[in-house]
C-alpha positions as CSV (number, residue, x, y, z in Angstrom):
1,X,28.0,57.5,-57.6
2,X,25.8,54.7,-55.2
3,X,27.2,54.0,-51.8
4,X,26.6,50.7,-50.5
5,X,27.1,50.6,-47.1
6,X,28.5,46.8,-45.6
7,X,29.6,45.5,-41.7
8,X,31.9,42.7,-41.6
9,X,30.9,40.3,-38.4
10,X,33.1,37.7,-37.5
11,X,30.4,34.3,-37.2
12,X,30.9,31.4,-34.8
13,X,32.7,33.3,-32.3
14,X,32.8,35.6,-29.7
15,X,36.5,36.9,-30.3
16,X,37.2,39.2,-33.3
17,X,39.6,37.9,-35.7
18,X,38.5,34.5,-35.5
19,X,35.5,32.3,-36.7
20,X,34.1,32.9,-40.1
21,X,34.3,36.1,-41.7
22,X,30.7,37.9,-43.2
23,X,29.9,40.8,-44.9
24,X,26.3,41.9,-44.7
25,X,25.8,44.7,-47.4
26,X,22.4,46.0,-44.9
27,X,20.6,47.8,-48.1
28,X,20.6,45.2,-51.3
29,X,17.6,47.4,-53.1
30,X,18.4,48.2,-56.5
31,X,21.9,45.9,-56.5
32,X,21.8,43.9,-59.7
33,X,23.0,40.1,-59.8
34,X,26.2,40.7,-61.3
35,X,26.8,43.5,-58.8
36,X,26.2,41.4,-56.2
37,X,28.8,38.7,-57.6
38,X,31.0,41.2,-58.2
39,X,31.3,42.5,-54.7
40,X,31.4,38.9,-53.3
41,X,34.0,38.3,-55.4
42,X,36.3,41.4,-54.2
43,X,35.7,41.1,-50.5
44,X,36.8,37.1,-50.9
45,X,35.2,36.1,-47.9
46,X,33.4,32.4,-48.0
47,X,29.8,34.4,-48.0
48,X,28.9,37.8,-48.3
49,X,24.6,38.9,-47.8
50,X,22.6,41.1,-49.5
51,X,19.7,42.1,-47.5
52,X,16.5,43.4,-49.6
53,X,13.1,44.0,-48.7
54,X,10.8,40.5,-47.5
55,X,8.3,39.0,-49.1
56,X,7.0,35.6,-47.3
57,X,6.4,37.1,-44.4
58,X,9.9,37.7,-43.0
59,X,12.0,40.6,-41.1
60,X,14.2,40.5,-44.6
61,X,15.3,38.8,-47.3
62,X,19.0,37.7,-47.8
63,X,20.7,36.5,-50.8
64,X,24.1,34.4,-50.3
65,X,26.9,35.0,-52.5
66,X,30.5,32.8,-52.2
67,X,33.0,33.9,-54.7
68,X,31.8,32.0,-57.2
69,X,27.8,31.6,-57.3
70,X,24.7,31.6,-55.2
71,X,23.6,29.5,-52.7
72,X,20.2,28.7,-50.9
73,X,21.2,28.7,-47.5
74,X,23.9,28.9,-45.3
75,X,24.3,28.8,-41.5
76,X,27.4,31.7,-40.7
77,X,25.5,34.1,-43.6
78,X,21.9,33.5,-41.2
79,X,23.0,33.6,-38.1
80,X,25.6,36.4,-38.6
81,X,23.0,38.4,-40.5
82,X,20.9,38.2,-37.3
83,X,23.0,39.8,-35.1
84,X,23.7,42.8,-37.6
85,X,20.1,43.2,-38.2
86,X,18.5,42.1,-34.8
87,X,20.1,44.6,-32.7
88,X,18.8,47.4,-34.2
89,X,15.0,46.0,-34.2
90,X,15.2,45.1,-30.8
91,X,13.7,41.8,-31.2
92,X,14.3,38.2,-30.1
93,X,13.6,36.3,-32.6
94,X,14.1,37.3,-36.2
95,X,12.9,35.4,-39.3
96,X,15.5,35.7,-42.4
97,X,14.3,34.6,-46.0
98,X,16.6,32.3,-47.9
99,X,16.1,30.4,-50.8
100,X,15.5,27.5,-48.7
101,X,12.9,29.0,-46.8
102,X,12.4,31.1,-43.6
103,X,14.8,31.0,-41.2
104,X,14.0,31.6,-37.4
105,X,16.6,33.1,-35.1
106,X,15.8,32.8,-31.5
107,X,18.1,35.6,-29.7
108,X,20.1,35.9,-26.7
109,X,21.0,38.9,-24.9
110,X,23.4,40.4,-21.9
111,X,22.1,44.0,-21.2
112,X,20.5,44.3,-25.0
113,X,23.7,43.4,-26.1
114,X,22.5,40.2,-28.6
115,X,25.2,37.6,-27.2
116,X,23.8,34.0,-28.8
117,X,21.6,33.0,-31.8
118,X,19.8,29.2,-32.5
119,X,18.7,29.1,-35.6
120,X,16.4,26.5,-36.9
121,X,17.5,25.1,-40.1
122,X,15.6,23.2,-43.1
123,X,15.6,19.4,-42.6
124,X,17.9,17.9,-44.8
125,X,17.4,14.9,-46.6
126,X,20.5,12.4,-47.0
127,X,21.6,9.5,-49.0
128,X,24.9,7.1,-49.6
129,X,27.7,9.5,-51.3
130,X,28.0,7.5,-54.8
131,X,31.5,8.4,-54.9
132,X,32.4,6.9,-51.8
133,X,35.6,4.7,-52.2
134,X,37.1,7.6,-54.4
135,X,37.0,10.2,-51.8
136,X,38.3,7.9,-49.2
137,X,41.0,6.8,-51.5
138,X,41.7,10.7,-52.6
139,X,42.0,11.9,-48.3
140,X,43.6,8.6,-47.4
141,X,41.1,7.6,-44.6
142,X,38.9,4.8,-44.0
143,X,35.5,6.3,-42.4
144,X,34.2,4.6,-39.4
145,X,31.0,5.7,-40.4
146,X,28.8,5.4,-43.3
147,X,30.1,8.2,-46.0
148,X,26.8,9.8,-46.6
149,X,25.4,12.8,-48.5
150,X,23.1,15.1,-46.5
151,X,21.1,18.1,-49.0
152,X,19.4,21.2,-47.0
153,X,20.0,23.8,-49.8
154,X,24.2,23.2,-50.0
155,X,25.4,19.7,-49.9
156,X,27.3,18.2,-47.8
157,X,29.1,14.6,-47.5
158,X,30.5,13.2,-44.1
159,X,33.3,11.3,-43.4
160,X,34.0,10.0,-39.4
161,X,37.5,9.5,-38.8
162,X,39.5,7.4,-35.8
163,X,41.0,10.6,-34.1
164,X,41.1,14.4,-34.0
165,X,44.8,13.9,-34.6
166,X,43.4,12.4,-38.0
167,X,41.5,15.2,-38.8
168,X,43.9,17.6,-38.3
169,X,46.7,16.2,-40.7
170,X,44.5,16.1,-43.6
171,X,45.9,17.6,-46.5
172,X,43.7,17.1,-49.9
173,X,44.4,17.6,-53.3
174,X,42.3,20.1,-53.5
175,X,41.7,20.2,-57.6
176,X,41.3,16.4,-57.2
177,X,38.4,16.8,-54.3
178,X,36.7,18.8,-56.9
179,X,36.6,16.5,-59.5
180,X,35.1,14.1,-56.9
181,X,32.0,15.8,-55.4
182,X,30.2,19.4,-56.0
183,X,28.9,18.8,-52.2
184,X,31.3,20.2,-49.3
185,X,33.5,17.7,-47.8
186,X,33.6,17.1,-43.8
187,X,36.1,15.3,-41.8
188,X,35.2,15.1,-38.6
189,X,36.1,12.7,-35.1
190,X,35.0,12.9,-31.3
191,X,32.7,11.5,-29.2
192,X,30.1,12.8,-26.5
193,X,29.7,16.3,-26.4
194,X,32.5,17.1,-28.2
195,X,33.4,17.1,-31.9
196,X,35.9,18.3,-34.7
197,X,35.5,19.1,-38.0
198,X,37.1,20.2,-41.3
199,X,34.7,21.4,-44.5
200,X,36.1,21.6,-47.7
201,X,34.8,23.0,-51.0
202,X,37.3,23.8,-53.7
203,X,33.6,23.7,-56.0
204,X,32.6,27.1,-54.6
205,X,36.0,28.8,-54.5
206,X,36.3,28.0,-50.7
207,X,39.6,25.4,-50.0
208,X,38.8,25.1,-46.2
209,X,35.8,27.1,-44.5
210,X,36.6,28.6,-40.7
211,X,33.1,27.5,-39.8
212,X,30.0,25.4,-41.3
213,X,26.8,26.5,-40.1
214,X,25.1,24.3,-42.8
215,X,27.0,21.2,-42.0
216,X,26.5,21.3,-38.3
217,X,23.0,20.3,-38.4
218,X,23.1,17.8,-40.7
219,X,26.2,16.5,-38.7
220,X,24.3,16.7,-35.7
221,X,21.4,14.6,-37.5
222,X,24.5,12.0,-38.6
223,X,25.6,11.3,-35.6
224,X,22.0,10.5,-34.0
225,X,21.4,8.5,-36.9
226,X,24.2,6.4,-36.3
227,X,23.8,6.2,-32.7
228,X,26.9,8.0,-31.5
229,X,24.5,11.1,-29.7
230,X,20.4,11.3,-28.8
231,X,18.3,13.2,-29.5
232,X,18.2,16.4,-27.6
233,X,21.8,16.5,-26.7
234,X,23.5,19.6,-27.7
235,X,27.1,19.1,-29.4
236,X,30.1,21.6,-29.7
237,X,32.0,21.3,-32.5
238,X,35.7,22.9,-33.3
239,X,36.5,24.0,-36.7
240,X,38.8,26.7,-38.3
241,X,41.9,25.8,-36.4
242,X,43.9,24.6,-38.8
243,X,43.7,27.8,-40.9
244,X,44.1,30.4,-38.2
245,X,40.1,31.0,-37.5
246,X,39.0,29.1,-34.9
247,X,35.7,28.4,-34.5
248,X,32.9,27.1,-32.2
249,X,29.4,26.1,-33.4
250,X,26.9,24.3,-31.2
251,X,23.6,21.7,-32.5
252,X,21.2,19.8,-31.6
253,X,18.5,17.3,-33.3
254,X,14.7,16.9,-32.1
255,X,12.9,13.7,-33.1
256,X,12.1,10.0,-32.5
257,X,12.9,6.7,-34.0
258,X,13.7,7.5,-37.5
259,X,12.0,11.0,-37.7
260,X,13.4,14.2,-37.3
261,X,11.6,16.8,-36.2
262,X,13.6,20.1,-35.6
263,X,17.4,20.6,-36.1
264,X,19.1,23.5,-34.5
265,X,22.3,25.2,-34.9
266,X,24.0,27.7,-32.6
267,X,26.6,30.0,-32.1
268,X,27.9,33.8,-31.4
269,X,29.0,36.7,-33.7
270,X,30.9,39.7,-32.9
271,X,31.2,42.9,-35.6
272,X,34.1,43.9,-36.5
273,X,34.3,46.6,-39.3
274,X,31.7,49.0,-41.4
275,X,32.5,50.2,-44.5
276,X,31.0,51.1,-48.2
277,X,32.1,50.6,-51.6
278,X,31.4,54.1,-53.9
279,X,30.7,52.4,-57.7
């Protein structure tokens, strides 16, 4: 009877019990696909890894399951799959392989105790969201922004609203939404420093996600494209309240003019459980 051995971390956060929730089965060797589905599909958590052994050059190799299929990339499965596996290997920086690429982590500690990670995410490329007017219509809103598509493995479309108050009482038709777009849906307002954000993805069996490691970049990059940040500053953005997992992810975009160079997001993790399935 196989033991696989998994630690649940808690992702965008540095409180357990809130932020995004992860499981990161640590030995993926010999776990076929539909094992691997399988699993992610019992532990019904947005993402669950499977680390196996490297082969571009990497510390490891994860693959990202959500409930329902397979993705690329995604920022909560990287950067909480660093701090499980960093700590151990006593390094700081540790280079994950997605199916987008490697991943850096750079690593911060308190006493050895790995307390921050920025990872450095594939640039995205972006585009106007066909569908436009129909998602407006479908939330209600009016975006004071261009409603744009931005691709870095997932998709993502981005839709500024007038007021955090705004963002907070949205309530989509969630069967609707998926109709609409494939690609995760963001609401977000703020200005400055500060920003909030809702992501929603009825497509890959996730209503509303806690936390959005793969949208914070590529919000980060819509916001200096539209001139409401520069480049270099380093935004905080609240997500997860609204469904009882608050969240706090940080970015930041490196470029000049209209290239960009290096987009970074950051954030804590905290475990929170170990535990193995016997199949």
């Amino acid at each position: 009877m196989p033991t696989l051995r998994y630690v649940v971390a808690d992702v965008f956060t540095d409180r357990p019990l809130t932020g995004n929730q992860l499981a990161v089965f640590t030995d993926g060797r010999g776990v076929d696909d539909e094992t691997m589905r399988a699993l992610a599909r019992e532990l019904k958590f947005s993402e669950t890894v499977f680390v196996v052994p490297p082969s571009e050059g990497g510390h490891a190799r994860i693959r990202i399951f959500t409930p329902t299929s397979e993705l690329p990339f995604a920022g909560h499965p990287v950067l909480g799959s660093a701090f499980v596996l960093a700590g151990p290997l006593q390094v700081d920086e540790i280079r994950l392989e997605t199916g987008s690429g490697v991943i850096p982590v750079s690593l911060e500690r308190d006493g050895g105790r790995i307390v921050f990670g920025w990872m450095t995410q594939p640039l995205p490329r972006w585009e106007p969201f066909a569908r436009a007017d129909e998602l407006q219509a479908l939330l209600g809103v009016e975006s004071a922004l261009p409603v744009e598509v931005y691709d870095l493995g997932p998709s993502h479309v981005y839709v500024a609203l007038s007021s955090e108050e705004e963002v907070a009482s949205l309530a989509p038709d969630f069967p609707a939404l998926a109709r609409i777009t494939e690609a995760g849906v963001n609401c977000f307002a703020g200005s400055g420093s500060r920003w909030k954000t809702r992501m929603f993805a009825p497509t890959f069996g996730v209503a509303e996600d806690p936390a959005t490691g793969s949208a914070a970049g590529p919000l980060a990059v819509h916001l200096v494209r539209h001139g409401r940040i520069a480049f270099g500053d380093a935004i905080e953005i609240s997500q997860g309240v609204e469904i009882g997992r608050p969240s706090t992810l940080y970015a930041r975009v490196s470029g000049e003019g209209d290239r960009i160079d290096r987009v970074e997001v950051g954030g804590s993790a905290v475990v929170v459980a170990r535990g193995e399935f016997r199949l």
